[in-house]
C-alpha positions in Angstrom: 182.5 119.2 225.5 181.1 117.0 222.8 181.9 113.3 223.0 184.3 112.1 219.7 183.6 108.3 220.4 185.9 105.8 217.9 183.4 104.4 215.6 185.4 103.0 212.9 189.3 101.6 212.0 190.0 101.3 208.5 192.6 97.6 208.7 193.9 97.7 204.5 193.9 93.8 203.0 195.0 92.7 199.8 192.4 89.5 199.3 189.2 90.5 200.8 187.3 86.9 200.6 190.3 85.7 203.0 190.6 88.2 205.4 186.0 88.2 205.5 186.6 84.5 206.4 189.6 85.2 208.6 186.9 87.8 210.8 184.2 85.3 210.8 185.8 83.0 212.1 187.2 84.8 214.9 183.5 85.2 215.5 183.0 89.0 214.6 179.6 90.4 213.3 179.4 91.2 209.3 177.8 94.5 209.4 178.3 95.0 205.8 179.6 93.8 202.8 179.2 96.3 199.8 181.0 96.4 196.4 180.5 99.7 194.4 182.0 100.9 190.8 185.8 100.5 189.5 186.5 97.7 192.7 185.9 99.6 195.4 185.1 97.3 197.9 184.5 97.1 201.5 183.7 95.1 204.6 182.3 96.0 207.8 182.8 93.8 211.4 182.5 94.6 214.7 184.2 92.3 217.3 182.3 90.5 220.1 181.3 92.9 222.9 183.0 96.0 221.0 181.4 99.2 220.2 184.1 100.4 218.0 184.2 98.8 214.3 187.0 97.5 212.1 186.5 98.0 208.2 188.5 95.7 206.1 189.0 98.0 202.6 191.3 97.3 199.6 193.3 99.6 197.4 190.3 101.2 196.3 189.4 102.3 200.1 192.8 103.2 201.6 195.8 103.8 200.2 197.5 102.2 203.6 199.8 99.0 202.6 198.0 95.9 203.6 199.7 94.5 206.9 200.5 97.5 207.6 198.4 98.0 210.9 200.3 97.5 214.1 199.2 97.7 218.1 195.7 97.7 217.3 194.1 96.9 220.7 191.1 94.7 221.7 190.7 93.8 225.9 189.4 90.7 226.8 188.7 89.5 230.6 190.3 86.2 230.7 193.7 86.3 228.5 194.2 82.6 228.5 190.6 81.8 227.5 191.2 84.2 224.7 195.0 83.0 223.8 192.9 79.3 224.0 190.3 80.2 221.9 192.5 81.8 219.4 194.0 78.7 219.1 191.4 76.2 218.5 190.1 78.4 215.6 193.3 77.9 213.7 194.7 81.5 214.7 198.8 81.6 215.8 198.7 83.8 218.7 201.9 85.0 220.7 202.8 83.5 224.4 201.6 85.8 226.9 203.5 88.1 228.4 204.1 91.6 230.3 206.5 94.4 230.2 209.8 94.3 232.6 208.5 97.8 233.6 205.1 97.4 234.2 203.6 99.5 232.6 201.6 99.2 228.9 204.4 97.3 226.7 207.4 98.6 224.5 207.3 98.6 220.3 208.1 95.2 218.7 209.3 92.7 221.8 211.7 95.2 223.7 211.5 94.9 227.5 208.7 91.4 226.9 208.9 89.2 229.5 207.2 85.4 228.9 204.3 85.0 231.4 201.5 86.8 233.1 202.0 89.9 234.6 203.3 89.5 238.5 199.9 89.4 240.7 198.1 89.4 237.1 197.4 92.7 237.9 194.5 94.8 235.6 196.2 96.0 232.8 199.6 94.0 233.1 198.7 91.2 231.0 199.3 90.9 226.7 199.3 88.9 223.1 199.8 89.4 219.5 197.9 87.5 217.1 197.9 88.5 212.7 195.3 88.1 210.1 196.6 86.8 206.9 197.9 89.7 205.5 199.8 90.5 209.1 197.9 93.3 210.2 198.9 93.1 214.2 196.5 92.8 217.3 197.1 93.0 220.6 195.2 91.4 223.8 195.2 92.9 226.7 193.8 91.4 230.2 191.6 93.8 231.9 189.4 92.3 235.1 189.1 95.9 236.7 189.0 99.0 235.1 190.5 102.2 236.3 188.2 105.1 237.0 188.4 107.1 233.8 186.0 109.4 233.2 183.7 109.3 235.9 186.8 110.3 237.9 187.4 113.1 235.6 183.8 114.1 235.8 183.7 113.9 239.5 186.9 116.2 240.1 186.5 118.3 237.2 184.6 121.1 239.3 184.7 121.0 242.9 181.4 122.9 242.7 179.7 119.8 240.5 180.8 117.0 243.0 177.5 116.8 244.5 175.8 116.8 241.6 178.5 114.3 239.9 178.0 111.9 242.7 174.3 112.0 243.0 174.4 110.9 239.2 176.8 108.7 239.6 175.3 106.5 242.4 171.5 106.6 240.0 173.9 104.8 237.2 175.3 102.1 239.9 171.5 101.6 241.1 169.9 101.1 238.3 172.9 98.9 236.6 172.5 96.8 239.8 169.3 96.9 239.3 169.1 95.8 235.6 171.7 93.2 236.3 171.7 91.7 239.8 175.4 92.8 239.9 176.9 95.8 241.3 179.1 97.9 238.9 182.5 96.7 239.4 184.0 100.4 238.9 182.0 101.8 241.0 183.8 100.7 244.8 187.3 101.5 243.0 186.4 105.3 242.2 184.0 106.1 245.1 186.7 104.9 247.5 189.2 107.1 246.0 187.1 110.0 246.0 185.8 109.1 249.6 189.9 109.4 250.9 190.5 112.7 248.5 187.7 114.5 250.4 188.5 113.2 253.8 192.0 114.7 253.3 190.7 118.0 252.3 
């Protein structure tokens, strides 16, 4: 299958010098700044740690209404660093919170509950924060990540297990050994597959 990785969201502004100062500040990388013919105009940041892009574009780039972005995700680690950090660069972020269900969060503040998630589980934890033109963000917390694709890889074909798992373990080696730290996904997904196969 071939991989469709997210490169790039267009977020629609209506001043471009404030919203490029807005982005700086929050401490995103200015990839590009270009101006062409008749006002078309756009700017290019990626956020801190991110390998996905946001590109801020007036009228002459997208004919979305500026603000008009909503639920655009980023995930940090620590959501009270962030929420503190937000603050002391002069951003208004939400309280933190968590859904009465547990699961993801409802549109608008349906079902929010004030506080960190119960446990703070992986996953459980949220804030808003808008740029000047009220284009929505949301923080979520996540410390441990579910398997993902390397699950889907590894149970995909029974007759590529082998294989998947041989692979697997070369990529937790050598991160181990590039970092001095083990992969932190690694124990979640092995140990799951390790009680699927057992049960077989």
């Amino acid at each position: 299958m071939v991989d469709f990785k997210l490169e790039v969201i267009v977020v629609p502004v209506s001043d471009l010098d404030r919203a490029k100062a807005f982005y700086l500040n929050l401490g995103f990388r200015e990839d590009i700044d270009y101006s062409g013919a008749d006002g078309f105009r756009l700017v290019h940041f990626t956020p801190p740690g991110s390998t996905a892009s946001i590109l801020l574009g007036n009228s002459e780039v997208t004919d979305a209404a500026p603000g008009s972005v909503r639920g655009l995700q980023f995930v940090v680690d620590d959501i009270e660093a962030a929420r503190a950090e937000l603050i002391a660069k002069g951003v208004e972020p939400s309280e933190i919170f968590h859904d009465a269900g547990g699961v993801f969060h409802h549109a608008g503040t349906k079902n929010r509950v004030p506080g960190l998630a119960p446990g703070r589980p992986s996953y459980g934890s949220f804030l808003t924060f808008a740029d000047p033109d009220g284009n929505e963000y949301v923080l979520q917390e996540v410390t441990t990540r579910l398997p993902g694709r390397v699950e889907e890889v590894v149970y995909r074909n029974a007759r590529d297990l082998e294989s998947a798992l041989r692979d697997a373990a070369a990529a937790h080696g050598k991160h181990e050994e590039e970092t001095g730290q083990p992969d932190a996904e690694w124990p979640v997904w092995y140990a799951d597959y390790m009680a699927k196969e057992r049960q077989a």
